[in-house]
C-alpha positions in Angstrom: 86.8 247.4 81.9 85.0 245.4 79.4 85.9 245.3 75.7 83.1 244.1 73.2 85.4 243.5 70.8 87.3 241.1 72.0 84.0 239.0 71.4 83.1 239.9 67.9 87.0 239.1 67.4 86.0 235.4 69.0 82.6 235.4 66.7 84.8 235.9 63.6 87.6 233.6 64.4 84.7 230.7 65.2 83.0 231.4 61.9 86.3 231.5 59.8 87.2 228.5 61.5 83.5 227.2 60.7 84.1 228.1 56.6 87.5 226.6 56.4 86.2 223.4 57.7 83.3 223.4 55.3 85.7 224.4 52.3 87.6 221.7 53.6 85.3 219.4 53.5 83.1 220.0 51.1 82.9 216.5 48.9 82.4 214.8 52.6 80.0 217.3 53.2 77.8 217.3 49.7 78.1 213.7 50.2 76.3 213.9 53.6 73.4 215.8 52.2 73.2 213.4 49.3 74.3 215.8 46.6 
């Protein structure tokens, strides 16, 4: 049996993860683009 789901639960995770980082980072980040 396969369950799609399980993968849009592993999409999600990835991109929270992703934001949290970002947020995390953000003056490191602003700082890399020269902001």
């Amino acid at each position: 049996m396969k369950k799609p789901y399980k993968k849009n639960i592993f999409i999600i995770a990835l991109t929270f993860l992703f934001f949290s980082y970002l947020f995390s980072h953000w003056d490191c980040f602003k700082e890399g683009l020269g902001i």
